[in-house]
C-alpha atoms as one frame of an Amber mdcrd trajectory, in Angstrom:
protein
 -40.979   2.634 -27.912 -40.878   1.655 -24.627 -43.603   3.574 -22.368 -41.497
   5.437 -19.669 -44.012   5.153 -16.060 -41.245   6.536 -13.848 -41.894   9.772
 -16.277 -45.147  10.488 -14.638 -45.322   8.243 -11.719 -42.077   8.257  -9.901
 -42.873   6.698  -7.143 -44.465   3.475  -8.270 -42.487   0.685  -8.145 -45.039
  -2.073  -9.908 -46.059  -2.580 -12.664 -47.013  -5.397 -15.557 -45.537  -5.578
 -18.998 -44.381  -7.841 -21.588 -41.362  -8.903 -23.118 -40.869  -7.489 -26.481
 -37.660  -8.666 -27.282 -34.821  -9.793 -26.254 -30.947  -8.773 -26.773 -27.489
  -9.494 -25.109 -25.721  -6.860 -22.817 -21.870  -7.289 -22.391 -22.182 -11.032
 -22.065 -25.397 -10.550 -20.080 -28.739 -11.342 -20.883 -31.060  -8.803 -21.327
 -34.760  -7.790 -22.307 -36.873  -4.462 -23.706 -40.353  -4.030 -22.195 -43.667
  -2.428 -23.880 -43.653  -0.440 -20.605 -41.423  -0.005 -17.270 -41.163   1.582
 -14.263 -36.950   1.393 -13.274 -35.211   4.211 -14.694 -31.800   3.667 -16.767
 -28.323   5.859 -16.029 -29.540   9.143 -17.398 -28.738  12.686 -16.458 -26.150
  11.989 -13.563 -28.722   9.719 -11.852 -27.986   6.063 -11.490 -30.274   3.069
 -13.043 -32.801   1.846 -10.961 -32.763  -2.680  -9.438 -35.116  -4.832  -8.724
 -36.712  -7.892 -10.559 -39.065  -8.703 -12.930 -41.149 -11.694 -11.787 -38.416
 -13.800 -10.088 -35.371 -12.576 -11.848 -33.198  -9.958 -10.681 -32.678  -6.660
 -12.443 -29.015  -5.624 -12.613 -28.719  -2.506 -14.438 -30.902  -0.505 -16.884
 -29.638   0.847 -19.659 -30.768   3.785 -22.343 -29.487   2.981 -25.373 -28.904
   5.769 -28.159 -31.800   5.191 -30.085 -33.768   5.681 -26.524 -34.333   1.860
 -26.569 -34.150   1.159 -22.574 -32.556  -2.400 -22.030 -33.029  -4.400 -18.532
 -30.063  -6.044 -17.645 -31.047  -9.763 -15.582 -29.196 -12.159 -14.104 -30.662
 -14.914 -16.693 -33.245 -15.034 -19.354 -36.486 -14.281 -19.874 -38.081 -15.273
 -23.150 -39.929 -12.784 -25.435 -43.754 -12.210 -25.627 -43.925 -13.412 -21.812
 -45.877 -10.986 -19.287 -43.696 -10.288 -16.387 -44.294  -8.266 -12.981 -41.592
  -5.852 -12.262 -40.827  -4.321  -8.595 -38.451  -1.301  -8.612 -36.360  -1.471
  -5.468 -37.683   1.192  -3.393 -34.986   1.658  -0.707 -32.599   2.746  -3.585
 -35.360   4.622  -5.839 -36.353   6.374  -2.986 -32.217   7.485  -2.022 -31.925
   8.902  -5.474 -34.964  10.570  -5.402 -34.060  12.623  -2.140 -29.993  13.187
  -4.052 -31.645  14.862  -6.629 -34.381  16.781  -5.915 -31.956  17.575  -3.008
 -29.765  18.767  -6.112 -32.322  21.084  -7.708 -32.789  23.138  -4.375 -28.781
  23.342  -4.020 -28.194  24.122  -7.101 -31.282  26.853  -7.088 -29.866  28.080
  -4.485 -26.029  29.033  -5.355 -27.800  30.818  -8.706 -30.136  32.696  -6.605
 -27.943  34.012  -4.136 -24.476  34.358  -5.872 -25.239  33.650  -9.534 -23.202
  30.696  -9.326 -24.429  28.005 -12.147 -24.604  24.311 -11.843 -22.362  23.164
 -14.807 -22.390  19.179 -14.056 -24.133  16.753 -11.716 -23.333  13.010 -10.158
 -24.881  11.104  -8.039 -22.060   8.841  -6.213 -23.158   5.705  -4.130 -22.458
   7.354  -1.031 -22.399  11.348  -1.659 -22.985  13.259  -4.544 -21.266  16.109
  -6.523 -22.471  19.551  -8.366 -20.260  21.394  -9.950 -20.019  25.161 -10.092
 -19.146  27.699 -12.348 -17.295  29.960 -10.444 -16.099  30.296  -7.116 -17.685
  31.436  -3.537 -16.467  31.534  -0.024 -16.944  29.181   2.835 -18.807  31.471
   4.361 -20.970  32.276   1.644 -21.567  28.138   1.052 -22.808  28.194   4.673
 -25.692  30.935   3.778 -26.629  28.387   0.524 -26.835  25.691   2.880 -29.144
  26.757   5.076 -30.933  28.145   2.409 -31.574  24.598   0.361 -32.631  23.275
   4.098 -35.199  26.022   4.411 -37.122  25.151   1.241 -36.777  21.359   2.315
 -38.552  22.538   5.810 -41.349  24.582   4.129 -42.477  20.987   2.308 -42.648
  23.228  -1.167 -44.755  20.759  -3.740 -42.421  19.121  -6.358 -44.773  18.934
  -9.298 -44.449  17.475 -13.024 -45.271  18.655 -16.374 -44.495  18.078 -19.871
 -43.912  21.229 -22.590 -43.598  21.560 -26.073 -40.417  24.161 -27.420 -42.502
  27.126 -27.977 -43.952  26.528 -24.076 -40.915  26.150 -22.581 -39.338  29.062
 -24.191 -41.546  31.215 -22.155 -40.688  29.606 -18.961 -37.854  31.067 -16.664
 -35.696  27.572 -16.682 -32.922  27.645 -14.333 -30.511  26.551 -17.202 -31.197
  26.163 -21.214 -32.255  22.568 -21.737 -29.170  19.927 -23.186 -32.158  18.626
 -25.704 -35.239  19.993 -27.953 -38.631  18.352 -28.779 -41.362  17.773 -25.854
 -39.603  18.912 -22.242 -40.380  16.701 -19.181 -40.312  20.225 -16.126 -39.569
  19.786 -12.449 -40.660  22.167 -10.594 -39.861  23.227  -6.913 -43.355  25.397
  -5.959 -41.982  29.724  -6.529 -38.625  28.442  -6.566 -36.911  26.251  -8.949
 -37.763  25.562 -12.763 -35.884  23.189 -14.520 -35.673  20.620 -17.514 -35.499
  16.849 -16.182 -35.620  13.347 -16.670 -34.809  11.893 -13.505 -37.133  10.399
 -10.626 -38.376  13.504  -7.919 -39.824  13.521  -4.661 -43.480  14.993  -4.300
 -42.879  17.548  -2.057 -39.005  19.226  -0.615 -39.898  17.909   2.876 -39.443
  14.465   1.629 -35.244  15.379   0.875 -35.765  15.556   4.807 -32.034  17.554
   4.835 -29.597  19.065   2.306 -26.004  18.970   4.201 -22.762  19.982   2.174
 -19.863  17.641   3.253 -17.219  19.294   1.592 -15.399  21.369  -1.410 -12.920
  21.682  -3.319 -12.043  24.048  -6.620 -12.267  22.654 -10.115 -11.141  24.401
 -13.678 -12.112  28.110 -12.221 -15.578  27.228 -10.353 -16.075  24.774  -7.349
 -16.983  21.157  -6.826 -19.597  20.660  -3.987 -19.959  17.273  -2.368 -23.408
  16.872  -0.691 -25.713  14.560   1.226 -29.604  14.362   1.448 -32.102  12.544
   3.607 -30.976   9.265   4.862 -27.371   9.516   3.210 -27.186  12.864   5.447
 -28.392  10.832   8.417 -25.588   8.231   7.642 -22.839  10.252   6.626 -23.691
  11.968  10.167 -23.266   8.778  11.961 -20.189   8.103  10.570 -18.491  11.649
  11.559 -20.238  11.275  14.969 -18.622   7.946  15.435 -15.156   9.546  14.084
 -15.313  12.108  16.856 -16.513  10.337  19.611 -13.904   8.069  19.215 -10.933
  11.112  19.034 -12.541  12.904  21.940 -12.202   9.556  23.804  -8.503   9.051
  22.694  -7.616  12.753  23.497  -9.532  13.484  26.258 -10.954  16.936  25.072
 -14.482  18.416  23.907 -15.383  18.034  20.484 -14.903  21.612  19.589 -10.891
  21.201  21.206 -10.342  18.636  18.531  -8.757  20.553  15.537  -6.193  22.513
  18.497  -5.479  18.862  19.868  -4.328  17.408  16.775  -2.576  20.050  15.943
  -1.089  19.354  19.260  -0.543  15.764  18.896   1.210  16.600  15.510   3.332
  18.738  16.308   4.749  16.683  19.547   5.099  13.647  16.739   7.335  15.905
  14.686   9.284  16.506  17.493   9.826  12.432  18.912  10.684  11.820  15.788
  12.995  14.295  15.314  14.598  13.679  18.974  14.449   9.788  18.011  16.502
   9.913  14.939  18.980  12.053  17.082  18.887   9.536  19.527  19.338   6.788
  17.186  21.738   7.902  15.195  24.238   8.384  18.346  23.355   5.157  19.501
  23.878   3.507  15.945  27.624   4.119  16.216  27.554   1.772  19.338  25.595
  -0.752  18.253  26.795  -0.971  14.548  29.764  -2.345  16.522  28.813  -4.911
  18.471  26.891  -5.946  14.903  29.789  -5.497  12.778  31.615  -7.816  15.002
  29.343 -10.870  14.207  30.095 -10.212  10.549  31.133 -13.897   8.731  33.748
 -13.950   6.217  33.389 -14.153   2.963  35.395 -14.379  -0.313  37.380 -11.805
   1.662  34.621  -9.089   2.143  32.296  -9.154   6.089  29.109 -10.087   5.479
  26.273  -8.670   7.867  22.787 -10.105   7.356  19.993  -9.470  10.161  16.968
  -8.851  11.761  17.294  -5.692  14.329  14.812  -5.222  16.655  13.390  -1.923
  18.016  14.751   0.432  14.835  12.778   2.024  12.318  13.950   2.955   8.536
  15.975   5.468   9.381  17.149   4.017  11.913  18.343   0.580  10.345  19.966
   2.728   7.800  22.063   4.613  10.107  23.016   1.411  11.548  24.377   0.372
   7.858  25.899   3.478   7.225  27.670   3.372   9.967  28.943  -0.329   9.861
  30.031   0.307   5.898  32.154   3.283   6.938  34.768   0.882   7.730  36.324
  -1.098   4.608  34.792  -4.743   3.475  31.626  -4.911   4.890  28.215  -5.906
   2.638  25.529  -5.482   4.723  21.430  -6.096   4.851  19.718  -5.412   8.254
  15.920  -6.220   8.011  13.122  -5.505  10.616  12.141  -8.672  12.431   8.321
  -8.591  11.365   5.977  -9.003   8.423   5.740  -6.809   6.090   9.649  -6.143
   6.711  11.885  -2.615   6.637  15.087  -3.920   4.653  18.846  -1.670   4.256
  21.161  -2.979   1.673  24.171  -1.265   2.154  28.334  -1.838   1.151  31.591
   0.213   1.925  33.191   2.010  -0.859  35.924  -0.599  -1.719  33.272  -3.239
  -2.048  31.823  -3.942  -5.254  28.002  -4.644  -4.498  24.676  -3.249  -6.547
  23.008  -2.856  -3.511  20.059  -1.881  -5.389  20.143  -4.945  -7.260  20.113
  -7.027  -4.341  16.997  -5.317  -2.930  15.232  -5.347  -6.133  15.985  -9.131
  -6.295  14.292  -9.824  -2.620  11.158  -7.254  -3.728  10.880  -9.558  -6.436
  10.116 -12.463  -4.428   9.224 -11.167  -1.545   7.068  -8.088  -2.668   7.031
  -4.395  -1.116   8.084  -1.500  -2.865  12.121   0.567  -2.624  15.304   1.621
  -4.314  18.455   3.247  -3.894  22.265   3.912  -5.412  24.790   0.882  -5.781
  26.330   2.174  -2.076  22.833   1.945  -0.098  19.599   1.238  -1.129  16.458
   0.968   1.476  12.506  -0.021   0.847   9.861  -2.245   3.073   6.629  -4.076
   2.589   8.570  -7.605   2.521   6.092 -10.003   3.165   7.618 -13.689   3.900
   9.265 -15.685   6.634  11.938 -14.319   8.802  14.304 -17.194   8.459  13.327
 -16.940   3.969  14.269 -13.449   3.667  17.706 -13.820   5.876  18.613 -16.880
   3.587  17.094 -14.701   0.261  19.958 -12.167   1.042  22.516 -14.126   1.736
  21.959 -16.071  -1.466  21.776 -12.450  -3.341  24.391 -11.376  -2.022  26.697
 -13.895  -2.691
């Protein structure tokens, strides 16, 4: 069995071993070492990269027997003595996640009894799920709490406990697993079964920040961010708002009342410009309608319109069909293309057929009745499309 170093030594990241045999990985070559320092995908914590002598480490993986398989990038031959090197960026990002985790979760159960039920760590933020639900307000007070263990720099120590021990021991939750227990624990604070990798001390999470929530089968899902993820998920919501203040010209803290603003002065243009377009469809359907071509007895109308949106190229149809004989399919003039199929009532078109025959060469994404159908995302020349619906609907 494999000798497990991140176990005791989670922050080392060298270490010498030998190849004891070799196996294949979903098409993928891969080896089992006497000894190793990256950890596998255990526990809600992802695998560990890096490279062992001069090939690259692609995943570890704990296999059901507890056989842990590194996954390379090519071959390495058995009985050969490699030097592996955990990448210690990564190692070092999960670390601060999830001893990050253990003072968040310690600190919903302390202060509202709420219980961590389920754990991931995501490539950019990470989740903990709850058991029940608490307030905003209440989320704050955990929040601050988590950060003021990180800030007292608490020692994060390790220990290993037989059943009997660790039935003594106030755990935070009852262990998934029996047999010897490998025991985080957060210094008069946390106690708690665990394989994964742990910083030595809280100070080292640097900052526990909650990004969001959302409820989940009765309790609450928490997304969080710790150390330098914190740092850069910060960057990226400064950057957000810098940018908005600049647009809007207001203080950060006017922000939510300006887009509410903004919103609701969109809802109205739009409403005022489908007015507006729908009176001035019924003069400009006729100046279109009049360069309708003739044929097999029915006006034909097929063009690009420019300066109308959806609704507004279909009001122009509408109103062009209301008079008898006319087929009609009005398209925006750019890439990726707004398209109206449209015919009058003693026409017999499928004008949803004809659409779906131009999304199927042209791609996008609409439907409709026989009488009118309407869509967009056309992608394709100007002077293709025009031809594409002539040709459909002849």
């Amino acid at each position: 069995m494999t000798e497990r170093l991140y176990y005791r030594e989670p922050s080392r990241t060298e270490f010498d071993a030998v190849v004891e045999r070799v196996e294949r990985r979903e098409g993928r070559p891969a080896v089992v070492l006497d000894r190793t320092a990256f950890y596998p995908t255990s526990g809600g914590q992802p695998f560990d990269t890096g490279r062992l002598g001069d090939v690259t480490v692609v995943d570890v993986v704990e296999k059901e027997d507890g056989t842990i398989l590194h996954v390379l990038e090519r071959e390495l031959p058995p009985g050969s003595a490699v030097h592996g090197k955990v990448d210690w960026a990564r190692r070092f990002d999960h670390m601060q996640q999830h001893t990050g985790q253990h003072v968040l979760s310690a600190a919903f159960d302390r202060l509202h009894r709420a219980r961590t039920v389920g754990f991931h760590l995501g490539a950019e933020l990470s989740t903990l799920d709850l058991d029940k639900e608490v307030s905003p307000h209440a989320i704050a007070g955990v929040e601050a709490e988590a950060n003021r263990i990180v800030w007292e720099n608490r020692p994060v120590s390790i220990r290993f406990v037989d059943e009997e021990q660790a039935s003594k021991l106030s755990l935070r939750k009852e262990p998934g697993r029996t047999g010897e227990l490998r025991i985080i624990e957060v210094a008069d604070y946390d106690l708690s079964a665990c394989g994964g990798t742990h910083v030595s001390s809280t100070g080292a999470i640097g900052v526990v920040a909650i990004w969001s929530w959302e409820k989940l089968r009765g309790g609450l899902r928490i997304e969080f961010a710790c150390g330098g993820r914190a740092l850069g998920a910060y960057r990226t919501l400064r950057d957000a708002v810098t940018g908005c203040v600049r647009h809007l010209s207001v203080l950060p803290e006017e922000l939510p009342s300006a887009i509410e603003r903004a919103q609701a002065e969109n809802k109205d243009l739009k409403k005022s410009l489908k007015l507006l377009q729908e009176r001035l469809a019924g003069f400009e359907a006729g100046s279109i309608a009049a360069r309708a071509v003739s044929r097999g007895g029915r006006l034909q109308v097929v063009e690009a319109i420019e300066g109308w949106d959806a609704n507004g190229l279909k009001s122009l149809a509408l109103s062009i069909v209301s008079k008898p004989g006319y087929e009609v399919a009005l398209f925006s003039p750019t890439s990726p293309m707004l398209a109206v199929v449209a015919r009058s009532a003693d026409v017999t078109l499928d004008a949803s057929a004809v659409l779906r025959t131009l999304i199927g060469r042209f791609g996008g994404r609409g439907g409709g009745r026989p009488d009118l159908a309407q869509g967009g995302g056309l992608n394709g020349s100007l002077e293709a499309v025009l031809a594409a619906a002539r040709e459909a609907l002849r």
